[in-house]
TIFITI-808711 format. One line per 2 residues: number of its first residue (from 1); their letters; for each residue z, x, y negated of N, C-alpha, C, O. Coordinates in steps of 0.02 Angstrom, whole numbers, plus 50000, padded with zeros to 5 digits. Example, Ala and Ser with C-alpha at 12.3 -4.5 7.8 and 13.67 -1.06 7.14 Angstrom:
2
1) as) 50390:50660:50284:50390:50615:50225:50390:50660:50165:50423:50712:50166 ~ 50354:50642:50112:50357:50684:50053:50394:50645:49998:50402:50670:49943
***
This chain:
312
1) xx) 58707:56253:44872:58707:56211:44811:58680:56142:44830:58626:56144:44859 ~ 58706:56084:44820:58709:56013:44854:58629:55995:44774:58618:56011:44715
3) xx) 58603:55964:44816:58532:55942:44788:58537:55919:44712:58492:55926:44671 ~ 58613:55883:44698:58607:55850:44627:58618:55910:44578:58593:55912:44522
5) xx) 58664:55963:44608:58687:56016:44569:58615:56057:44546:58608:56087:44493 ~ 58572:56052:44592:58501:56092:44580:58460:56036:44533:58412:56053:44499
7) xx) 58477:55986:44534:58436:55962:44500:58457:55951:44424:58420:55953:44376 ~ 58528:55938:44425:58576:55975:44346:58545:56006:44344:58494:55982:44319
9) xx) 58539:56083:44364:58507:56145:44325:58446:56151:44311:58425:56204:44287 ~ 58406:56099:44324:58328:56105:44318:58318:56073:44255:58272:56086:44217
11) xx) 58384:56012:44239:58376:55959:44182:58407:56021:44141:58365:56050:44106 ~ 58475:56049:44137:58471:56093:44084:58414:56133:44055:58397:56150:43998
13) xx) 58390:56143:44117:58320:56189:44072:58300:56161:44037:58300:56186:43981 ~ 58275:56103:44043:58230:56066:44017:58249:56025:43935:58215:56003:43889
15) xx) 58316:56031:43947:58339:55971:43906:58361:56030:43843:58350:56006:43788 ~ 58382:56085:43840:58371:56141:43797:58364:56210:43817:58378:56248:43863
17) xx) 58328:56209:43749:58315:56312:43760:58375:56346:43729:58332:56376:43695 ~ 58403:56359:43718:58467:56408:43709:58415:56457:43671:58377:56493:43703
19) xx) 58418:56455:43578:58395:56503:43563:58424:56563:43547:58477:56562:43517 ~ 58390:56632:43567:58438:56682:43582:58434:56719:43514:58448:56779:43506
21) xx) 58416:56683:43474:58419:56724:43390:58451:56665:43339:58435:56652:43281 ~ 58485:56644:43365:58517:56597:43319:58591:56586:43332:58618:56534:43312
23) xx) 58622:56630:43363:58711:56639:43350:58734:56640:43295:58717:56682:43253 ~ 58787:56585:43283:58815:56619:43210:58815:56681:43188:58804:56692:43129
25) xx) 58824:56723:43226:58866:56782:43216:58798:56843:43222:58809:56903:43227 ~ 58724:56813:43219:58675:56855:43216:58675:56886:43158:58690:56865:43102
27) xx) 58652:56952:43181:58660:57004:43115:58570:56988:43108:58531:56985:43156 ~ 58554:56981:43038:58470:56997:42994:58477:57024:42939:58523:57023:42898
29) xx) 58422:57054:42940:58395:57119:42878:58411:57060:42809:58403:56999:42810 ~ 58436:57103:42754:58464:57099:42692:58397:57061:42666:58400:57029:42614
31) xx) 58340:57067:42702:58273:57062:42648:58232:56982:42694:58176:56958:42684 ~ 58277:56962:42737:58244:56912:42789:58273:56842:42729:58332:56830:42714
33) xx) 58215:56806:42706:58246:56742:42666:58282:56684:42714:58257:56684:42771 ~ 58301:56666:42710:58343:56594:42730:58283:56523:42683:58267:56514:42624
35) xx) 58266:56482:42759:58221:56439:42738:58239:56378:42744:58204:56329:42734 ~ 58322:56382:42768:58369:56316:42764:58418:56317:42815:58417:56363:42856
37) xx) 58445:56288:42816:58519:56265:42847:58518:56220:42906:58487:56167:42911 ~ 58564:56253:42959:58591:56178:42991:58640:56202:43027:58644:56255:43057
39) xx) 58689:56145:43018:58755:56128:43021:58779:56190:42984:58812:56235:43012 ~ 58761:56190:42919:58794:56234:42882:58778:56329:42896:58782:56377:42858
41) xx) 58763:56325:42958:58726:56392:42962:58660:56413:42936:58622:56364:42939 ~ 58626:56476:42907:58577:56473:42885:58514:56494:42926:58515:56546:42959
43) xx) 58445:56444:42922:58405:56475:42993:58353:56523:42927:58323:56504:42876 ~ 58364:56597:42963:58327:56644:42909:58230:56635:42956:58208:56605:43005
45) xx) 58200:56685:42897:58130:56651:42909:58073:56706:42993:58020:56696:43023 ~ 58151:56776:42995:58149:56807:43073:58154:56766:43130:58128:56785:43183
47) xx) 58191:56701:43127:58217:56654:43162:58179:56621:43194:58190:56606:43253 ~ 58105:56597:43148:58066:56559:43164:57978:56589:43167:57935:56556:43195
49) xx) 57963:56649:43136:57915:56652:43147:57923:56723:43212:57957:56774:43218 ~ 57890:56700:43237:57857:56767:43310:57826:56822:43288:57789:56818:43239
51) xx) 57832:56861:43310:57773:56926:43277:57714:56933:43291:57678:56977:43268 ~ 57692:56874:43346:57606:56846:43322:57580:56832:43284:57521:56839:43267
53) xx) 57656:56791:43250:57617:56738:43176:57631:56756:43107:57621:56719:43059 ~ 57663:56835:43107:57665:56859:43049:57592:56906:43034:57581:56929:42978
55) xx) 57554:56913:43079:57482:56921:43062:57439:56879:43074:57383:56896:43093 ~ 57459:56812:43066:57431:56767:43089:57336:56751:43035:57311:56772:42983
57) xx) 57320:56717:43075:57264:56700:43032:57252:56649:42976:57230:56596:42999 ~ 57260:56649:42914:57298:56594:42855:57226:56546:42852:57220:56499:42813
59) xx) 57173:56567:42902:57116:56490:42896:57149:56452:42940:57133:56395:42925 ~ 57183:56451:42982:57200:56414:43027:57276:56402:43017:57319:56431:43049
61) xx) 57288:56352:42963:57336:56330:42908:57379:56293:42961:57437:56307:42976 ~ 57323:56222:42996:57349:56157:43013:57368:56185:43073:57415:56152:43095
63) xx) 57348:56239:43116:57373:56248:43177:57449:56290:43187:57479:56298:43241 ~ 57473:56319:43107:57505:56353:43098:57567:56312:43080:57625:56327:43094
65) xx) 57544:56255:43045:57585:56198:43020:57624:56165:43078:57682:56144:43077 ~ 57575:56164:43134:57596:56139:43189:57649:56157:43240:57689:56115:43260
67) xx) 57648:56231:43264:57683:56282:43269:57752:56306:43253:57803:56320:43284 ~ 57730:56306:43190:57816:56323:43146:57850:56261:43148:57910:56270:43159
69) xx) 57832:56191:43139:57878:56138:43127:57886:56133:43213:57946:56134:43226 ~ 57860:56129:43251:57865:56114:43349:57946:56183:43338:58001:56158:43347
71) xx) 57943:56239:43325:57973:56313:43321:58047:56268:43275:58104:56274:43295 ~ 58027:56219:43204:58093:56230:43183:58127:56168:43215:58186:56158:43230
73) xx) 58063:56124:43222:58129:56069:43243:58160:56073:43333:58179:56026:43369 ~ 58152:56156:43350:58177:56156:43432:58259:56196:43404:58316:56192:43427
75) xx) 58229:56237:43339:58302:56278:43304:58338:56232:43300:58386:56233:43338 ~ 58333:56183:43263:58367:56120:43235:58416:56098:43299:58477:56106:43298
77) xx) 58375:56065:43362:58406:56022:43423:58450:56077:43440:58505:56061:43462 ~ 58432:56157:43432:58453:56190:43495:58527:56212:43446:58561:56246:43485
79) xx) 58560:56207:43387:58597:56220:43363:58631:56157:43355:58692:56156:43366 ~ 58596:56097:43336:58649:56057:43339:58670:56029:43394:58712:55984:43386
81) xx) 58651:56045:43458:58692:56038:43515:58756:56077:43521:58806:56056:43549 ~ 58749:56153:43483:58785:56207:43507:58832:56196:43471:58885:56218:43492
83) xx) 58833:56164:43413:58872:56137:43376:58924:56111:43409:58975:56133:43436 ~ 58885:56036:43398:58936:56005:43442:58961:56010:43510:58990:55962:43534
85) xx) 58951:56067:43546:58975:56096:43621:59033:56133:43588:59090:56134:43611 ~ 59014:56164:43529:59092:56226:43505:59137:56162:43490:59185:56152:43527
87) xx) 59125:56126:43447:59185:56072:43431:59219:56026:43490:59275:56002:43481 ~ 59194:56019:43528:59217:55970:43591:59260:56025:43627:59305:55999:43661
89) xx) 59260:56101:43628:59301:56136:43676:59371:56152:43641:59393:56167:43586 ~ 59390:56141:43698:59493:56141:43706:59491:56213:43680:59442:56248:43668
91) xx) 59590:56235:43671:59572:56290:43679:59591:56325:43745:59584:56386:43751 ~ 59608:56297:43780:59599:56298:43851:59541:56320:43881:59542:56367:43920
93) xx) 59479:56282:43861:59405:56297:43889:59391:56346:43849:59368:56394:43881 ~ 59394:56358:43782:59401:56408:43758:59406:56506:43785:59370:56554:43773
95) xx) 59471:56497:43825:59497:56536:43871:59448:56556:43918:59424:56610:43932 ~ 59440:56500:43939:59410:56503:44007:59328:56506:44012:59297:56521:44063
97) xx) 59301:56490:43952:59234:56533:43950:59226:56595:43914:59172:56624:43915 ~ 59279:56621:43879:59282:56687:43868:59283:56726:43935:59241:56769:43951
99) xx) 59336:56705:43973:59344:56754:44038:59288:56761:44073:59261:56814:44088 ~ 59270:56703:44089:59186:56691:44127:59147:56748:44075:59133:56805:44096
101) xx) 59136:56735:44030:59079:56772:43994:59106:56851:44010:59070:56885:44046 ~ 59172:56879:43982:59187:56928:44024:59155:56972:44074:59125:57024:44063
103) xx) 59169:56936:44144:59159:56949:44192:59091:56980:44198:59076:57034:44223 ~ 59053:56935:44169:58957:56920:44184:58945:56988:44130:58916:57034:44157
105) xx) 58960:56997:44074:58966:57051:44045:58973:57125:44072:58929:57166:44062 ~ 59030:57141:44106:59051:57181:44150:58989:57220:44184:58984:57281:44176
107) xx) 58935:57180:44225:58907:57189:44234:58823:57207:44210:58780:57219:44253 ~ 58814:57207:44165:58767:57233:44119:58773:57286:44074:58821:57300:44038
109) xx) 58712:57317:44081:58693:57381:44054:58740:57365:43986:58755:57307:43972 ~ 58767:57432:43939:58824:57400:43888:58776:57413:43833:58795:57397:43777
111) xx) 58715:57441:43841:58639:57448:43775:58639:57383:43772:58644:57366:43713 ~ 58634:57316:43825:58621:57252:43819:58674:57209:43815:58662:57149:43810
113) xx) 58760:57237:43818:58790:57193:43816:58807:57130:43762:58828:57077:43786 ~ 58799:57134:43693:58825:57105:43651:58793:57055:43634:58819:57006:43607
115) xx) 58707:57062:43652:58650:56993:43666:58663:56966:43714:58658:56904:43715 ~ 58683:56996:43763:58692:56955:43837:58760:56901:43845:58765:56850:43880
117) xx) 58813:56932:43797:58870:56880:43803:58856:56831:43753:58862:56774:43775 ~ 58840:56834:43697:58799:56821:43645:58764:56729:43682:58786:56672:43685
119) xx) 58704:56765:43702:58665:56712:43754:58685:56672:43802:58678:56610:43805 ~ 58717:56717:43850:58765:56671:43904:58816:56633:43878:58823:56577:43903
121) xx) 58859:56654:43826:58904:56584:43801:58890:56535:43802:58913:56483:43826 ~ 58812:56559:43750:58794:56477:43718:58764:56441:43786:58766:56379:43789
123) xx) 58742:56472:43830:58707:56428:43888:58756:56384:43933:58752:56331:43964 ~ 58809:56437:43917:58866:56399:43960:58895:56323:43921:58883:56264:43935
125) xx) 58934:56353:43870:58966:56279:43816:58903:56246:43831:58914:56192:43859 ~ 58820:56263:43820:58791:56194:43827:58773:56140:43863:58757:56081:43855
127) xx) 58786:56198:43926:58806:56155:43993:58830:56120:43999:58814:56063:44018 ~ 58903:56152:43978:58941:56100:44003:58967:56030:43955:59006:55984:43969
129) xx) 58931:56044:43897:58943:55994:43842:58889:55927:43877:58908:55868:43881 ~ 58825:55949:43900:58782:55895:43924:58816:55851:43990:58819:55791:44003
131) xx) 58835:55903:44018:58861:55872:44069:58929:55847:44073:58947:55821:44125 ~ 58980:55852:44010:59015:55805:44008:59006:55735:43985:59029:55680:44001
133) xx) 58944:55769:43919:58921:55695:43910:58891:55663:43929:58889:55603:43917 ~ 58857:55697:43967:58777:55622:43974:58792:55613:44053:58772:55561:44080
135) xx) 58831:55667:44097:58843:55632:44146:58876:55579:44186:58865:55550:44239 ~ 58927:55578:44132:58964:55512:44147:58924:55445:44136:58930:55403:44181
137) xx) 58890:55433:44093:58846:55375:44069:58771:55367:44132:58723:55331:44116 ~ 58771:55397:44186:58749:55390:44231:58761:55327:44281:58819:55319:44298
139) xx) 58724:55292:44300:58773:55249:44331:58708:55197:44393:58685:55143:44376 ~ 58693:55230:44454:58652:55216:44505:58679:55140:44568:58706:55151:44622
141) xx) 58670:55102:44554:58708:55060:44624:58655:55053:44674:58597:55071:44662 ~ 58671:55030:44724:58638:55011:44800:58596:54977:44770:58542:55004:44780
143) xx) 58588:54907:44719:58524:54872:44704:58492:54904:44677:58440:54873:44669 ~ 58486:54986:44637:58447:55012:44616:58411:55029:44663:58354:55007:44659
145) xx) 58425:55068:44716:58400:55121:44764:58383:55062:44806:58332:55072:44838 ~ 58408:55009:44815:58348:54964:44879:58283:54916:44826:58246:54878:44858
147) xx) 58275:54919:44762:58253:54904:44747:58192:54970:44727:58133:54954:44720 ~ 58210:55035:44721:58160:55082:44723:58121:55089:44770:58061:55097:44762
149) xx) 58160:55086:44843:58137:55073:44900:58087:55036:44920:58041:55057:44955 ~ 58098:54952:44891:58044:54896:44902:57967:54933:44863:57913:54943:44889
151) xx) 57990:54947:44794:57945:54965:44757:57906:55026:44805:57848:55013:44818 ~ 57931:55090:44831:57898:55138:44852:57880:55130:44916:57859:55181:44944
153) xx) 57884:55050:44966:57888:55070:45047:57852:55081:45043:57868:55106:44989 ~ 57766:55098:45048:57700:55122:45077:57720:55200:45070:57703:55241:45113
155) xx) 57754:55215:45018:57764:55293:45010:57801:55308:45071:57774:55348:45109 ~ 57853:55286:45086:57895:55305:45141:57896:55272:45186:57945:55270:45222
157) xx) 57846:55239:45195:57831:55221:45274:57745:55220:45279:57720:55169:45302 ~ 57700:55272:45259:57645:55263:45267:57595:55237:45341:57618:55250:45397
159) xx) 57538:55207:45335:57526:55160:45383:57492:55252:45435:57485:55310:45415 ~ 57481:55222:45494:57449:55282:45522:57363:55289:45527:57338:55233:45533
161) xx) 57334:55322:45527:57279:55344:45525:57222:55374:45577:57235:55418:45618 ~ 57181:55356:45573:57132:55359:45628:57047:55394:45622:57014:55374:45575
163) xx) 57022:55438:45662:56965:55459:45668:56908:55427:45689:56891:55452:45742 ~ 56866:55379:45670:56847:55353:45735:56751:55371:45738:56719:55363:45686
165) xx) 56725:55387:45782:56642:55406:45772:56612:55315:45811:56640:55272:45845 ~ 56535:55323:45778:56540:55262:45773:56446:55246:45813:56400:55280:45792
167) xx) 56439:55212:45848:56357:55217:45856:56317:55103:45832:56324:55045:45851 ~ 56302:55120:45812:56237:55046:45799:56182:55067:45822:56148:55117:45808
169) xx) 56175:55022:45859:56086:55007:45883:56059:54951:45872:56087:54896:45869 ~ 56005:54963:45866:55980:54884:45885:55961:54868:45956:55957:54900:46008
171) xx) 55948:54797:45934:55956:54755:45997:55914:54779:46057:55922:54772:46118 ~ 55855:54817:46012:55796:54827:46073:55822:54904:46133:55803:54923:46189
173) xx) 55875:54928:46081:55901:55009:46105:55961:54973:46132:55955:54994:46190 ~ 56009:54939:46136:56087:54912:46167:56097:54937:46229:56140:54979:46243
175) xx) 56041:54903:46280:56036:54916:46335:56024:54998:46374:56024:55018:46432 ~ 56016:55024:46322:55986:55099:46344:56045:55126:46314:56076:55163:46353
177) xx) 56080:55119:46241:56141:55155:46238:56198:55162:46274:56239:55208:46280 ~ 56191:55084:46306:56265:55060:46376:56238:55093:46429:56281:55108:46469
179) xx) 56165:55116:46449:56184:55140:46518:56199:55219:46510:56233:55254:46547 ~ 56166:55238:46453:56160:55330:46440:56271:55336:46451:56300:55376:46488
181) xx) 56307:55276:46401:56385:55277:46408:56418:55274:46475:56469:55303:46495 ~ 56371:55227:46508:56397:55210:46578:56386:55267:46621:56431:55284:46660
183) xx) 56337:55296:46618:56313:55355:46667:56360:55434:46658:56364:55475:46704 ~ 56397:55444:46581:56435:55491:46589:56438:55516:46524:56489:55539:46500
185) xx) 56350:55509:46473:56355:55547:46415:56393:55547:46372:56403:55489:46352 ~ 56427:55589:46341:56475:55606:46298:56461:55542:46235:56402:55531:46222
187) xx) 56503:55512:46205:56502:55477:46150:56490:55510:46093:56461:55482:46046 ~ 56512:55578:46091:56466:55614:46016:56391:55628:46042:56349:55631:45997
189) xx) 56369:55637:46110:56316:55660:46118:56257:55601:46094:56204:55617:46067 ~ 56273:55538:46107:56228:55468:46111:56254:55438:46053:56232:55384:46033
191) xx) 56306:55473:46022:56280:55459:45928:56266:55493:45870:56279:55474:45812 ~ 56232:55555:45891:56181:55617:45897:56125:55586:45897:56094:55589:45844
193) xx) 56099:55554:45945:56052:55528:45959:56008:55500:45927:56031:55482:45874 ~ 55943:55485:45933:55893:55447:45897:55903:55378:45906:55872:55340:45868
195) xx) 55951:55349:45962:55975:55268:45972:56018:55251:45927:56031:55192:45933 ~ 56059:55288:45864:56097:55278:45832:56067:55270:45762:56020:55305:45742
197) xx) 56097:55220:45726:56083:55207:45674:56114:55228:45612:56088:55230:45556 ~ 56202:55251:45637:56231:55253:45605:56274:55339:45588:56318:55363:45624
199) xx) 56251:55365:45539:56241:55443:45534:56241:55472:45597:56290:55502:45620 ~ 56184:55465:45627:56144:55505:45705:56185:55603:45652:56232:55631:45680
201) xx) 56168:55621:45613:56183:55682:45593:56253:55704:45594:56275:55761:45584 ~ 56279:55657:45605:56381:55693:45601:56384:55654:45637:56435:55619:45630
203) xx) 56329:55631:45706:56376:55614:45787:56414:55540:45761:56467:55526:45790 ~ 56393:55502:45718:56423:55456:45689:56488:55443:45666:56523:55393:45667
205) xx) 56498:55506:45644:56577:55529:45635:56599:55472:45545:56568:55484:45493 ~ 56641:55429:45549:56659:55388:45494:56733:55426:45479:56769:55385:45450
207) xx) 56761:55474:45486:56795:55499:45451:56865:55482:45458:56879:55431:45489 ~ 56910:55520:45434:56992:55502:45428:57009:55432:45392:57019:55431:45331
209) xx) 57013:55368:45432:57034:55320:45397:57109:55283:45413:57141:55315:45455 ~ 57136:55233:45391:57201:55209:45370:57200:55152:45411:57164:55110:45384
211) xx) 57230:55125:45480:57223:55083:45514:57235:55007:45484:57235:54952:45512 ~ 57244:55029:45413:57237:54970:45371:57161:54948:45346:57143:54901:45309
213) xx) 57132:54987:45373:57056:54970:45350:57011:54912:45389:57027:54892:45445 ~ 56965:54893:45360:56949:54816:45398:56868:54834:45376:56844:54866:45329
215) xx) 56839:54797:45437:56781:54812:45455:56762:54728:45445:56803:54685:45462 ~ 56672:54707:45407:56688:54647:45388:56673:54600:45431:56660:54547:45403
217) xx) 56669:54599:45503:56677:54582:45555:56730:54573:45605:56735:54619:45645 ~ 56768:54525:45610:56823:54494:45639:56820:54512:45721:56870:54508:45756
219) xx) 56742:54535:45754:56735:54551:45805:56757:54641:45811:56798:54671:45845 ~ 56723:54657:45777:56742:54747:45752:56793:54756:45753:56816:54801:45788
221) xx) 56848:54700:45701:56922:54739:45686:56962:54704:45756:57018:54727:45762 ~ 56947:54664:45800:56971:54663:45857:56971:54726:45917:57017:54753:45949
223) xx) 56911:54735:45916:56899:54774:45975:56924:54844:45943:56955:54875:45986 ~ 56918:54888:45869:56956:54938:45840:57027:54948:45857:57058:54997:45878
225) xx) 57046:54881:45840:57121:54878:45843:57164:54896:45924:57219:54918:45940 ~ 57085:54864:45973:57141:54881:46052:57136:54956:46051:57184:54984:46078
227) xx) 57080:55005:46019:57094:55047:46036:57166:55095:46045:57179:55146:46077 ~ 57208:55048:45995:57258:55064:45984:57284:55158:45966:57273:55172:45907
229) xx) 57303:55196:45994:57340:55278:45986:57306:55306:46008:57299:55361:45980 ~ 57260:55292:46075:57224:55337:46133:57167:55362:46111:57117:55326:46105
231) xx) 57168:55432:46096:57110:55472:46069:57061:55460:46143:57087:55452:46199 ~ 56992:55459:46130:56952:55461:46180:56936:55398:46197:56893:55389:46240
233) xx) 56970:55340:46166:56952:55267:46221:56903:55250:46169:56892:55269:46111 ~ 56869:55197:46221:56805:55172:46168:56794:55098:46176:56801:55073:46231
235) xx) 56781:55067:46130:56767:55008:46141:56697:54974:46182:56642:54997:46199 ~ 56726:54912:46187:56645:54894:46236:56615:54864:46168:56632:54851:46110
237) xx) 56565:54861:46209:56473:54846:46171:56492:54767:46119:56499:54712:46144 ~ 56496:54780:46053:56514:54734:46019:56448:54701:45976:56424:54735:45930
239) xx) 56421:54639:45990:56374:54630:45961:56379:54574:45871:56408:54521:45858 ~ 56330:54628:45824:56370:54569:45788:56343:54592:45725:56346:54654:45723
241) xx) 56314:54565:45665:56269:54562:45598:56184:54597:45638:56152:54636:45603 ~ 56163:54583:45696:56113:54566:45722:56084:54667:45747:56028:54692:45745
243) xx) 56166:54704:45771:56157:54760:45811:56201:54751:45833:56243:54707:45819 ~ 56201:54817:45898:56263:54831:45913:56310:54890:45918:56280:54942:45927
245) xx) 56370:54895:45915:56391:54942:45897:56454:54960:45960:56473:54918:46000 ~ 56478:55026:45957:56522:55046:46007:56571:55087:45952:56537:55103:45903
247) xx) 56633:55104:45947:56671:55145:45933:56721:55206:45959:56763:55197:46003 ~ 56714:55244:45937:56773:55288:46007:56800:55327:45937:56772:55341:45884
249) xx) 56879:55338:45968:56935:55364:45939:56932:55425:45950:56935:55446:46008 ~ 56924:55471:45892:56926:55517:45913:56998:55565:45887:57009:55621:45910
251) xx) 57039:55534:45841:57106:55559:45822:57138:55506:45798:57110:55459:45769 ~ 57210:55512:45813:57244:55464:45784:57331:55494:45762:57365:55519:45806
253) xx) 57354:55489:45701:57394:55515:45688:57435:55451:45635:57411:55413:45593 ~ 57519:55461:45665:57547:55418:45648:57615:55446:45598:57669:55459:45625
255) xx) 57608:55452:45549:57666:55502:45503:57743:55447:45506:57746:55386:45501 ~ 57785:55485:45512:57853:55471:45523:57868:55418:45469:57857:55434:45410
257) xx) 57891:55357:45482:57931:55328:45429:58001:55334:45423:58039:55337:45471 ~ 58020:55336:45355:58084:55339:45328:58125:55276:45318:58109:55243:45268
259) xx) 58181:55251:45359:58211:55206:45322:58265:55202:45256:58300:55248:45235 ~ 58262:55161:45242:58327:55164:45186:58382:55212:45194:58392:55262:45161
261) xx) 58412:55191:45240:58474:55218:45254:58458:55324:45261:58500:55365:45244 ~ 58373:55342:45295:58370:55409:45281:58343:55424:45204:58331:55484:45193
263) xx) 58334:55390:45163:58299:55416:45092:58369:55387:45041:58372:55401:44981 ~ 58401:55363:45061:58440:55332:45028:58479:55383:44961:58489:55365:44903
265) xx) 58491:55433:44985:58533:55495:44952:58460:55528:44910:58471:55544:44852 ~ 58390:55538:44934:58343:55551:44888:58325:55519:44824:58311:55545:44770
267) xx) 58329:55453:44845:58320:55411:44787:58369:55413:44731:58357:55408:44671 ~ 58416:55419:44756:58477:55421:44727:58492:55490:44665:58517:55483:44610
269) xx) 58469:55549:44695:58453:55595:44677:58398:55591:44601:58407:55619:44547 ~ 58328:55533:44629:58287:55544:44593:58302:55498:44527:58296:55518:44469
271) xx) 58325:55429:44547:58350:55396:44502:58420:55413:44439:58438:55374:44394 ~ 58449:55484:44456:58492:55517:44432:58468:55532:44370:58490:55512:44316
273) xx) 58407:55580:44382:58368:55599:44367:58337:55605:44325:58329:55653:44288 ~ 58304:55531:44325:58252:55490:44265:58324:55473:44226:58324:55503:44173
275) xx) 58374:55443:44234:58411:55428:44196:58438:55477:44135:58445:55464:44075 ~ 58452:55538:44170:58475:55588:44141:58429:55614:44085:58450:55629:44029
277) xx) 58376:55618:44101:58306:55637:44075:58326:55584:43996:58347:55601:43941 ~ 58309:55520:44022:58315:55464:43960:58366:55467:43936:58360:55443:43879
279) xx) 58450:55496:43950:58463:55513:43915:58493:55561:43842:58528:55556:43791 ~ 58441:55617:43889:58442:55672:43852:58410:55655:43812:58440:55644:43760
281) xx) 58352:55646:43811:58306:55604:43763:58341:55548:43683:58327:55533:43625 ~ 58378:55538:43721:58427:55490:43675:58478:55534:43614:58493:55520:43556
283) xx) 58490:55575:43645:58538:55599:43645:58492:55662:43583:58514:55666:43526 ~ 58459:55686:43595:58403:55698:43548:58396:55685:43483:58401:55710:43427
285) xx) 58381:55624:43518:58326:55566:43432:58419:55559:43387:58436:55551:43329 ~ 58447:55564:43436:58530:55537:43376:58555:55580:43353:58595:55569:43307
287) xx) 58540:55655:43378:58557:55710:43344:58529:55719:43271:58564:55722:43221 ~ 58445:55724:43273:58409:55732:43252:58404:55661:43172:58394:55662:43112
289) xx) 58415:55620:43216:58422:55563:43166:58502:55572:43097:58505:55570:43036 ~ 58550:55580:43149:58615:55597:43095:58648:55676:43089:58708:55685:43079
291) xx) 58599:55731:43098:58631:55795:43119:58649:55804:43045:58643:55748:43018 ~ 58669:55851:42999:58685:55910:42934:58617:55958:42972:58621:55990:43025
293) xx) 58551:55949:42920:58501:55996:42936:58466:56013:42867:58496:55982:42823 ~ 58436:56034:42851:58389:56023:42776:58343:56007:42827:58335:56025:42885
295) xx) 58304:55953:42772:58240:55907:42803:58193:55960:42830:58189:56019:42811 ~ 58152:55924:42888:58085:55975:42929:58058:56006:42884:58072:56066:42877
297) xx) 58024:55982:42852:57974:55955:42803:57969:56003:42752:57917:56030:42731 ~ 58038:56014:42730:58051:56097:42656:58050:56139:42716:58004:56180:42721
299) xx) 58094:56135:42760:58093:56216:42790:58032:56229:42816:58010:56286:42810 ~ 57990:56173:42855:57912:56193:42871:57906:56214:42793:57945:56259:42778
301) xx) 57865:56190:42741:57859:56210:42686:57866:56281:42670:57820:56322:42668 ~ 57935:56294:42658:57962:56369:42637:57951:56425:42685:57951:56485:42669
303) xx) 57937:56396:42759:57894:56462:42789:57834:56473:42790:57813:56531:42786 ~ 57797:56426:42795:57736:56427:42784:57715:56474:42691:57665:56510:42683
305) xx) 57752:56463:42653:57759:56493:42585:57746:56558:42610:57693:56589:42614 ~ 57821:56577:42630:57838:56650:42637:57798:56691:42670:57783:56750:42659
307) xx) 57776:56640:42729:57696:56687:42761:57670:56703:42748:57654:56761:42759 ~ 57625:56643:42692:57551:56665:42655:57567:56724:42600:57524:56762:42576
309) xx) 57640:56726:42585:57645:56785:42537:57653:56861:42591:57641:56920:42580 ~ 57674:56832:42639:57676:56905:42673:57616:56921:42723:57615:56975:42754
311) xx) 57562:56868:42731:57478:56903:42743:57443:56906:42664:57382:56905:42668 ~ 57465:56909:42601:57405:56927:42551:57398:56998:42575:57356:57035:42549
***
């Protein structure tokens, strides 16, 4: 499966839930009220409440308020998409997602078949209704993706990074730290030491840093810098804000940069993406804005009713 196709199916998830109790063609108990309409179908009040929240707790009104309207207005999106996915199909496609559904059928237990084709239809038409529509209105060029690029280079070309342990003395100790270096002792051992000023307790270890880092001494970030890649080299005796100091490398790691031309198809991917996202989003608010629904507002209302009469 080629990366954009995986990333289609991640946006379908996202972009609807396929509710699996709201087929036209759902059978409900004679005694389940209808708390309103959309697109002419009726959403009954099994539809929307869970069987958590039919024993729900009636002090906790506003959290319930909250709940059921989040619950009706996902009924609302998730039907008037399905809607308009049944009206846009040929009867050609018609055909041809019957057979598909078929097939996938075939294979399921037949206790579960009639929810399962049921479900899979609608997931299918809604597929492919999004993705006739909103994918064409996609539209990525080269100045997008070299302009994401400019925006993200530190991301994809991060600087490389360095270990380095570190010793200061003063002036009266200099001479005794250069010969203990000269004579053989280990550089963690003599910044261990009581000649060190600068955390003697972690061997003067300054930690994983970013060879972008600057030391506020113009003498320091010279002599740092020859150390250049070579774990183990050390700098000579740098004197300077009235000590002196030595450095040694003790890791250096340089992470791969990416050019354009290798991220080029990622970006591309990601910028798909966000687009698609915004305009599902769109695609949403215009449903929702001109759908055939009865307002949020009564059907929140009329369940919330029917509840409090069915916890007295």
């Amino acid at each position: 499966m080629t990366t954009y196709r995986c990333f289609f199916a991640l946006v379908v998830m996202l972009s609807i839930h396929v509710d699996r109790a709201h087929a036209n063609d759902v059978v409900v108990a004679s005694d389940d009220p209808i708390v309103g309409h959309v697109a002419d179908q009726p959403v009954h009040f099994s539809q929307i409440i869970e069987s958590h929240l039919k024993t729900a707790d009636p002090n906790h009104h506003d959290q319930l308020r909250q709940i059921v309207r989040a619950r009706i207005q996902q009924i609302v999106l998730d039907r008037l998409i399905l809607a308009e996915a049944e009206a846009s199909l040929t009867d050609e496609e018609r055909e041809a997602v019957s057979e598909l559904v078929a097939k996938r059928v075939a294979q399921i237990d037949p206790a579960d078949r009639e929810a399962f084709a049921r479900d899979f239809r609608q997931q299918v038409i809604a597929r492919k209704h999004l993705r006739d529509t909103l994918t064409p209105q996609i539209h990525i060029t080269d100045a997008d993706i070299e302009r994401d690029y400019q925006k993200r280079r530190a991301e994809f070309n991060p600087p490389a990074r360095r270990t380095l342990r570190r010793i200061q003395a003063l002036p009266s100790d200099a001479d005794t730290v250069e010969k203990k270096l000269a004579e053989g002792a280990s550089f963690k051992e003599v910044a261990s030491g009581s000649l060190n000023q600068y955390r003697p307790s972690k061997a003067g270890l300054m930690g994983d840093l970013s060879v972008d880092a600057s030391f506020a001494d113009a003498a320091i970030n010279e002599a740092v810098a020859a150390l250049g890649d070579r774990p183990g080299a050390v700098t000579p005796r740098i004197d300077a804000d009235g000590s002196s100091h030595w450095f040694y490398l003790e890791a250096y790691n340089a992470p791969p940069s990416r050019s354009l031309d290798q991220v080029r198809s990622e970006i591309s991917d990601m910028l798909r993406q966000k687009q698609y996202l915004s305009l599902s989003q769109t695609m949403r608010r215009n449903l929702m804005d001109g759908g055939n629904y009865t307002p949020l507002d009564i059907m929140v209302e009329n369940t919330l009713t029917l509840l409090d009469r069915r916890t007295d």
